[in-house]
C-alpha positions in Angstrom: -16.4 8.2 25.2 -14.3 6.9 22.2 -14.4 10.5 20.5 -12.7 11.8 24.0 -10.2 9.5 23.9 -9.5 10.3 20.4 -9.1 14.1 21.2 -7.2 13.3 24.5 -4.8 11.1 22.4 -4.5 14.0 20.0 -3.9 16.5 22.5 -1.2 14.6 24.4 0.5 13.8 20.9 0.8 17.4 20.3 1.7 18.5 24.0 5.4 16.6 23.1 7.4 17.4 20.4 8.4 15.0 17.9 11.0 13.2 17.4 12.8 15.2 15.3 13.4 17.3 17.9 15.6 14.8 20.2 17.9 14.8 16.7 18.0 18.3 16.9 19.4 17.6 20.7 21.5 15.1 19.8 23.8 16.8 17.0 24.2 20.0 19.5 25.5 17.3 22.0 27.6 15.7 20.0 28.6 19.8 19.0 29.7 20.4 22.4 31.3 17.3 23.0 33.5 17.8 20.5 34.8 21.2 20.9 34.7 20.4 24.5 37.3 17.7 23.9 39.2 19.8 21.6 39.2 22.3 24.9 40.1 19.1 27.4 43.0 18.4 25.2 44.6 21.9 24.9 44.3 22.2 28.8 46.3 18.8 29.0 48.8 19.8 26.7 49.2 23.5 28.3 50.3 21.7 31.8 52.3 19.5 30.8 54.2 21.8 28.2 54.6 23.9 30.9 55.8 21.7 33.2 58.1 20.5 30.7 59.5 24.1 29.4 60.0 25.1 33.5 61.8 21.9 34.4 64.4 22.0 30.6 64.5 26.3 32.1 65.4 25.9 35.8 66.5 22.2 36.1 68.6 21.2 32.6 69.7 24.8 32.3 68.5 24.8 28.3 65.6 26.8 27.8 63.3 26.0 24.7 62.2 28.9 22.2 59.1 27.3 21.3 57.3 25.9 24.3 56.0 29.4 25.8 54.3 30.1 22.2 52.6 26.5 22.1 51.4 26.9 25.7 50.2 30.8 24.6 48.4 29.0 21.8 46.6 26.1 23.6 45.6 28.7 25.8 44.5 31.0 23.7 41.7 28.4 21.6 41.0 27.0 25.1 39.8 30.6 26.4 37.3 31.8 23.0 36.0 28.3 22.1 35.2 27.7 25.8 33.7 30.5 26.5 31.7 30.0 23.5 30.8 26.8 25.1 29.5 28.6 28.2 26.5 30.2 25.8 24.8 26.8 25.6 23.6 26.8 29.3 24.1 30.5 30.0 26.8 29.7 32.6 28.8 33.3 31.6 29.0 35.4 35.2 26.4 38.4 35.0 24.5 41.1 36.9 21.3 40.1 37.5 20.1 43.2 39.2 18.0 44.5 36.3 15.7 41.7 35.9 14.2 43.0 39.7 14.0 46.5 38.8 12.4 46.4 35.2 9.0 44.5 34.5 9.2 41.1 32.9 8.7 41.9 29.4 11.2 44.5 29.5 13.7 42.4 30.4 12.7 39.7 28.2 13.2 42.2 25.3 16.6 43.3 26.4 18.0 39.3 27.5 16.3 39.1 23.8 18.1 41.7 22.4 21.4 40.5 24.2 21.0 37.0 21.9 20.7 38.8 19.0 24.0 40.8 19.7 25.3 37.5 20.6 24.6 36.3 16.8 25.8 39.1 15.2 29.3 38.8 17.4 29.4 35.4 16.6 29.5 36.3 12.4 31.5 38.8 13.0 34.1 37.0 14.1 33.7 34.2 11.3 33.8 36.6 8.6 36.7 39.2 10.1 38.4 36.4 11.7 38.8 34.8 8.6 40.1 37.7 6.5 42.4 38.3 9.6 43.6 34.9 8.9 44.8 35.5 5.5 47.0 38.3 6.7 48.3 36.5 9.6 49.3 33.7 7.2 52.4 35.9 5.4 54.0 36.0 9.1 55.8 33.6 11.2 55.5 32.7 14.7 58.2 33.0 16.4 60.3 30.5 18.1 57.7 27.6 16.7 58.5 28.7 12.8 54.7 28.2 12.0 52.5 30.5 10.2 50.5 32.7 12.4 47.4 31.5 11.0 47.5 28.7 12.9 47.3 30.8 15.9 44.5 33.2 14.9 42.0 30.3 13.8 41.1 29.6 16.8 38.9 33.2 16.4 36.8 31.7 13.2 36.4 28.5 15.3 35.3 30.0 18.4 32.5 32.0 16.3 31.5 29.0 14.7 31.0 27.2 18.0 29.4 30.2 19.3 26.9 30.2 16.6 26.4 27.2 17.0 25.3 27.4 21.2 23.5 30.4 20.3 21.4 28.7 17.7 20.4 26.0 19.9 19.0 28.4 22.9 17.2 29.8 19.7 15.4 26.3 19.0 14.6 25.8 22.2 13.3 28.6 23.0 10.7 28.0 19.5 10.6 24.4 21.4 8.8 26.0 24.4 6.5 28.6 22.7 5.5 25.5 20.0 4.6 22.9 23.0 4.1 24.7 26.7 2.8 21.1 27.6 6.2 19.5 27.6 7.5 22.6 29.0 5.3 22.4 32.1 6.3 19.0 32.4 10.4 19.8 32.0 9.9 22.4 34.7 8.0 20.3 36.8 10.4 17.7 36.6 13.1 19.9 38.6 10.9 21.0 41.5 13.3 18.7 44.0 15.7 21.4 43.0 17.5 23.9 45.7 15.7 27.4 46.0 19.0 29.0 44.1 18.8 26.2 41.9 15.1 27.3 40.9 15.9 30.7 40.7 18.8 30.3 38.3 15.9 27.6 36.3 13.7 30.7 36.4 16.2 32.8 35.2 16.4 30.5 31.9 12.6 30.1 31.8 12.3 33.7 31.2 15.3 33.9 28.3 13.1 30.8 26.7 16.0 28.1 27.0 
């Protein structure tokens, strides 16, 4: 009786990850929240530059030469980092057709395959983005008088937030293979869910996330 609860102990022990995981969990939130923010705050800024460069243009009668390149620019790092953003809970918009024509595995292999591409893309545009950098930096913007490199970071950063979303689904989805216990008990958890709320839940299962 004592060994069984020993085992049982052991068993449920293993069945949840440690702790270290929920640290894991914690730096990618605290990730997203911050380039999330950064995103909140170009948005804020874009509407009410604009605001303010239509009312000098059509109201004051002076037009300024550098609020349409700041709004360009806020809208520019809120497009790539946000849509990086979008990777950590697969939220992009898709065709989902092929995963009811092919068998499971296959499409496992090629929503598998996609990730990897995703990775790659996301280096790619660290590494190029940077060197891109250093030739944007002997031009100036014009109407701001900046350097352009402050304009064409916001590639390098987007890749490293992508990266960084990407990596997580990778984790998680080692998170699932390592304990299917806790898995069971995630997906269990979200059974009150709406029958296109499963499906989309379903959807991730099968990607690992």
């Amino acid at each position: 009786m004592i060994r069984r609860r020993i085992m049982s102990k052991k068993e449920n022990k293993n069945a949840m990850p440690p702790k270290g995981w929920d640290a894991v969990t914690k730096f990618f939130d605290a990730v997203h929240w911050l380039f999330m923010s950064f995103c909140k705050c170009c948005f804020i800024l874009m509407v009410a530059l604009t605001s303010y460069v239509v009312f000098n243009r059509y109201i004051i009668k002076n037009p300024l030469t550098w609020g349409e390149p700041v709004v360009l620019m806020c809208m520019v790092y809120m497009s790539l980092i946000s849509a990086a953003l979008a990777i950590r809970k697969d939220t992009h918009i898709r065709m989902t057709v092929i995963d009811f024509v092919v068998p499971r595995r296959v499409s496992d292999v090629l929503k598998g395959c996609a990730h990897i591409g995703i990775t790659f893309f996301s280096w790619f545009m660290i590494i190029y983005g940077f060197e891109f950098c250093k030739i944007a930096a002997k031009s100036t913007m014009t109407g701001v008088g900046i350097k352009n490199i402050w304009l064409y970071l916001s590639v390098p950063i987007a890749g490293v937030a992508l990266a960084l979303m990407e990596s997580e689904r990778l984790l998680n989805f080692i998170k699932r293979r390592l304990y299917p216990e806790w898995a069971k008990a995630q997906n269990a958890a979200l059974e009150g869910l709406s029958v296109q709320e499963q499906k989309i839940v379903e959807a991730l299962e099968g990607e690992g996330i």
